[in-house]
N, C-alpha and C positions, 0 to 999 in steps of 0.2 A: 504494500500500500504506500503509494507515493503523496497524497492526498488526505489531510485531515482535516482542514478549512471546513466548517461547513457540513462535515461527516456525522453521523451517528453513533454514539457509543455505546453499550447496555454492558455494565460493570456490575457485579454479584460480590457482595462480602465489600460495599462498597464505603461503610460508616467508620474504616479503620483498617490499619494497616498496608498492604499492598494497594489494598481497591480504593483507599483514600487517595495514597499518591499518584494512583492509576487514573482519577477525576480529576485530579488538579493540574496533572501534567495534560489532561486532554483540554481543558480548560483555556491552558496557556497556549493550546493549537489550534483554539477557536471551534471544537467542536460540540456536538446538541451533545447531552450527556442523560444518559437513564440510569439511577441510581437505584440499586437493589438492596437492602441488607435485613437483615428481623430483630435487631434493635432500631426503635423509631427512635429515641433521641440521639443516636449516632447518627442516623439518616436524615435528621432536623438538622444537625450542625452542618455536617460537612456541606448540605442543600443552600442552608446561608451561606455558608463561606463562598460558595460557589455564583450564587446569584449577585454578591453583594462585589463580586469580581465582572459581573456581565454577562457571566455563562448564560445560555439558556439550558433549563433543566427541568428533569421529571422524577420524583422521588417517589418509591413505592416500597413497600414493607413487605417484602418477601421469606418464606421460608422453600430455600430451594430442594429440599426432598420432597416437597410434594408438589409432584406433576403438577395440579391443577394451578397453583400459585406462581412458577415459572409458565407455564401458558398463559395468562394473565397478565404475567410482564410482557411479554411477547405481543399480546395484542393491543394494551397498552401505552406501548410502542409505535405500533404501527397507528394507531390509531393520533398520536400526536404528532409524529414528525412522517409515519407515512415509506420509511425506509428505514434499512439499517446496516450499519457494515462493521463493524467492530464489538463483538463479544469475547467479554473475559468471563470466563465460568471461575471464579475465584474465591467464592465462600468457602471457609475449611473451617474443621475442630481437629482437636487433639486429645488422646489420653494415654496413659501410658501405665507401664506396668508388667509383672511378668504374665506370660499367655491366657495361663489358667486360671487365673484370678479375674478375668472380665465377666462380668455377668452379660446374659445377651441380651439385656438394652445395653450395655456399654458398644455392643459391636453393632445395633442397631441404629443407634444415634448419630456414630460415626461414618457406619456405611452408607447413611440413609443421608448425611450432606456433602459427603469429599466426594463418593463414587456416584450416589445416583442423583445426587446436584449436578455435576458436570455432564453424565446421561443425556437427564431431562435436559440443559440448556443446549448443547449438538445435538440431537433431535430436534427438537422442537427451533431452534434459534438456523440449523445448517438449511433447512427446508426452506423457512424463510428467507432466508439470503439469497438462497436459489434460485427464487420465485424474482427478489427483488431485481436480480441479475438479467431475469430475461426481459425485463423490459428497460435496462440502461444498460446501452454497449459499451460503456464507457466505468462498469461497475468494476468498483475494485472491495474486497470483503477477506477480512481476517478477522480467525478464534483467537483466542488464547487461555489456554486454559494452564492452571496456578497448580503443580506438581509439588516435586523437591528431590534434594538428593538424596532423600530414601526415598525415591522409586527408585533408584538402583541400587539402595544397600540390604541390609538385614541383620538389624542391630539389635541386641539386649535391652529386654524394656520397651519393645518399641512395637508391638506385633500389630494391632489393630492400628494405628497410622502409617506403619510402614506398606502393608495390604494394601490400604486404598492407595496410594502414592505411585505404589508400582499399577497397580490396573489405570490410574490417569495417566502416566507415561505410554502404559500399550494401547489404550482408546485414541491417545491424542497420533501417536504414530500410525493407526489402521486409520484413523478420519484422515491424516495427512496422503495416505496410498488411495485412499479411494477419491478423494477431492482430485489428484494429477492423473487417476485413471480418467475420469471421465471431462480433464481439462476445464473445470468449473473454475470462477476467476476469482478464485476463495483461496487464500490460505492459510496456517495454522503454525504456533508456537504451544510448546511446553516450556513454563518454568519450571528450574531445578532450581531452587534456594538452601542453601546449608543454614543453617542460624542467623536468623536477621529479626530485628525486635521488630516483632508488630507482638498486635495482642493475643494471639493464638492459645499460649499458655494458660492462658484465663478464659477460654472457650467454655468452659462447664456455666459460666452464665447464663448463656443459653439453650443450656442443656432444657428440653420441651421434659413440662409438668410429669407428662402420662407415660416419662421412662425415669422412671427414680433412680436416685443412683443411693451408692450405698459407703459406707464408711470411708474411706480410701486405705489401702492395706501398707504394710511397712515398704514394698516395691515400689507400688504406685508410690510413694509420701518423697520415695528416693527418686525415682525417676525424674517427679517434678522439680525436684532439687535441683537437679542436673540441668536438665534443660533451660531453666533460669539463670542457672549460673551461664553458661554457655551463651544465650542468649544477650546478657547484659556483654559480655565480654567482646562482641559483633562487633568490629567497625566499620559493616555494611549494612548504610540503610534502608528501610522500604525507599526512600524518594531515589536512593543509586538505584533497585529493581525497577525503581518508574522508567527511567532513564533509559536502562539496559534494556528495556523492553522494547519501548518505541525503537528504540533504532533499531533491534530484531523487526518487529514488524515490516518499516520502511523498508530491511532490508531481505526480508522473507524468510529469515532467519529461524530454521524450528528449534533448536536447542539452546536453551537459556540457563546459564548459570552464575551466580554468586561467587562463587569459590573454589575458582580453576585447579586449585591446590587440591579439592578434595575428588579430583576425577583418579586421584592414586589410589584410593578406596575400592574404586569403581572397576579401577583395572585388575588389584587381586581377586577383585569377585568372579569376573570374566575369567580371569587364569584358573579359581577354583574347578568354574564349570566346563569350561573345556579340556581341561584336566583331570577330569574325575574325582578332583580332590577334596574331601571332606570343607566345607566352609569354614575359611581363615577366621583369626581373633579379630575384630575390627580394631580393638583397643593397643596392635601387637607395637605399634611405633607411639603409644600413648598408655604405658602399663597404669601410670597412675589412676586411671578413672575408672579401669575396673576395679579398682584397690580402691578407692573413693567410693562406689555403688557402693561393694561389697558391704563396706563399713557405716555408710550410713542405712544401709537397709537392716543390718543389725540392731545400731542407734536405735532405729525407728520399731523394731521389733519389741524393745525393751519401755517401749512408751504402753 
């Protein structure tokens, strides 16, 4: 997409973090913007900021695990600006923990906005596009949909976030083969982000009434330790992923990453599996942090 003047945006997970800087950066490129997220006073704020800059904007309160409420957006959309060419499927949670300790609303809640949020928004957002395309010869149309580097890891602690991450990296690469098989003037980025503060780690906010959750276990208590810690210590910001994005966009670019450094990770995994070999320590150039869980999930046992 060489063209944002004027464009259409529809941004998911929009009230914060990535999808915040993701509207502001489109903002500053003069584009119609559709703000998605299921906290309304997130969606209140970022809507002024944006208006009170000149944006033109539509703010709708979504939760994108349920089909009918991304159709919604969808029509929504069309219904005020009438076109659209730019979707980020972007809304995510997180929880963490070892395997067996999830209860299944834990993997319900998670599955139901990383995996079949991004689902329902290629479905339902690629059709439209499709349609928008045949009657502008001149359409230009990209996804983006908000991954991370654990879609290519498999780390401790990590199982029900790491799951969804990897099935968005294989959905967004199968929509990338079928968009160039049939030459649609559509195309498509995965983010890969390694640790960058947004608000992800305080996702159980919004964790929906009718899937309770339940005490947090000495795992779970560590894991979120870690990742906080980890997190704070980022000198990549969501406004750098704003940045790095567009200019994937502009430049068609489908593989997006934060932290070039961590594709070493990425590449023992691949040696594991073309080698037969048992999966590597992820921790094995970082002994300390398995010795850190270890130890505070003990800690945390003794609470």
């Amino acid at each position: 997409m060489k063209t944002f003047d004027g464009r259409v945006a529809v941004i998911t997970g929009a009230g914060s973090g990535f999808g915040r800087e993701f509207a502001l950066k489109a903002a500053r490129l003069k584009m119609k913007i559709v703000l998605a997220d299921i906290q309304e006073n997130s969606l209140y704020f970022i809507r002024e900021d944006l208006e009170d800059q000149g944006a033109e904007v539509l703010a709708i309160q979504c939760d994108v695990s349920d089909k009918k409420q991304v159709q919604a957006l969808a029509d929504a959309t069309m219904e005020r600006y009438g076109n659209v060419h730019l979707v980020f499927n972007n809304a995510g949670v997180s929880s963490s923990g070892l395997i067996w300790e999830h209860t299944h609303e834990d993997w319900e809640w998670v599955m139901g906005v990383n995996v079949w949020g991004v689902i329902h928004g290629v479905r339902i957002f690629t059709n439209l596009m499709l349609e928008c395309a045949k009657h502008d010869p001149n359409y230009e149309g990209h996804i983006v949909n908000t991954a991370s580097m654990a879609g290519f890891l498999s780390t401790p602690l990590s199982s029900i976030y790491d799951t969804t991450k990897h099935a968005i990296v294989a959905l967004s690469e199968c929509l990338y083969q079928d968009l160039k098989l049939v030459e649609a003037p559509i195309h498509t980025s995965v983010i890969c982000p390694y640790f960058v503060p947004t608000g992800i780690s305080q996702s159980a906010r919004n964790r929906p009434a009718h899937l309770p959750s339940s005490e947090p276990t000495a795992s779970q208590k560590a894991a979120q330790f870690m990742i906080e810690r980890a997190i704070v210590s980022s000198k990549v910001s969501a406004r750098d992923i704003a940045n790095l994005t567009f200019e994937a966009i502009e430049k068609e670019q489908f593989y997006i990453y934060s932290h070039p450094g961590a594709l070493g990770l990425v590449k023992d995994r691949m040696d594991d599996i073309l080698k037969q070999q048992n999966p590597s320590d992820p921790y094995k150039t970082a002994p300390h942090i398995r010795t850190m869980l270890l130890n505070k999930m003990a800690e945390n046992a003794k609470d």
